[in-house]
N, C-alpha and C positions, 0 to 999 in steps of 0.2 A: 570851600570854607578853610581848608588848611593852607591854601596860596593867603590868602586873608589876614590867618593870623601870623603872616611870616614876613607881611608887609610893615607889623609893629616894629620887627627887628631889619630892615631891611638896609640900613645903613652899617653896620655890624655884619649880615652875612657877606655885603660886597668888599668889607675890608681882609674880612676872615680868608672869604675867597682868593682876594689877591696876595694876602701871604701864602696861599698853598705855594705858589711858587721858591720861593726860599726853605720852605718845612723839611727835614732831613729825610731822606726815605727809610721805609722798614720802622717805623718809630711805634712807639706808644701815645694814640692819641686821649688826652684827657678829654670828653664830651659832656657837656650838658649846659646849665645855666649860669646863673649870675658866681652860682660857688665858685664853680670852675673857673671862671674869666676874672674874677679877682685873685687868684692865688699867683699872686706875681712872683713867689719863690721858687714855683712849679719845677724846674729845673734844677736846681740846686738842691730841693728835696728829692730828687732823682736822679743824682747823681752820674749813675752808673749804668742813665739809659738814657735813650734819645728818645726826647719827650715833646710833643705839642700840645698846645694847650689852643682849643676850640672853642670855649665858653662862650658862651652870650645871653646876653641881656637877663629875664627871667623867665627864661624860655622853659617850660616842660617837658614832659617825657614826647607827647605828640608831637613838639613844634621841634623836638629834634628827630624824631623821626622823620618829619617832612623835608628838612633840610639833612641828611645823613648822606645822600647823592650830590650832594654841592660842597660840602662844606670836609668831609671824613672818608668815603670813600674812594676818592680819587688822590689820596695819599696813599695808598696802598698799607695803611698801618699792621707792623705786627699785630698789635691787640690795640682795644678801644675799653677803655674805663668811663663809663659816664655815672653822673651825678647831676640829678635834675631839685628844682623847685621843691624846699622843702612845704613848703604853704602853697596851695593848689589857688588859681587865682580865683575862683566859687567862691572860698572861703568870707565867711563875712566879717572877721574881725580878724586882727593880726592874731596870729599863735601866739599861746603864753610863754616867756623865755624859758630854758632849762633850767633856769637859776630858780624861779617861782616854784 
């Protein structure tokens, strides 16, 4: 089931994967979903660390634990910050914004 749901994402982990190669070692990996992988500043709000950003699609807590051996563990990261799916995909109606 969990091979299943990682075939939604499955053109994203093969890219992800082949940037590991370039990723700085010893870094701080950012992990999780779609927040993560759009924060194109990720870097630059970090200055003062070696940061990667792993993000994909709208993946949840699950579908990044299934991929955490392909995609985060073979950087060898100092520390890993993730940040998953704030709307669970169950859900049956969008969340209300903050602003409401």
């Amino acid at each position: 089931m969990i091979v299943e749901r990682l075939a939604e994402f499955a053109g994203e982990l093969v890219a992800l994967e082949a940037a590991n190669a370039a990723a700085p070692a010893d870094a701080v990996v950012f992990y999780g979903s779609s927040t993560i992988r759009m924060w194109t500043d990720l870097a630059d709000d970090f200055a003062l660390l070696r940061v990667v950003n792993r993000g994909f699609g709208g993946s949840g807590i699950d579908d990044c634990r299934a991929a955490l051996a392909r995609l985060v563990l073979p950087l060898r990261p100092r520390a890993i910050l993730t940040g998953v799916a704030l709307r669970p995909r169950w859900w049956p109606t969008p969340m209300p914004s903050l602003r409401s």
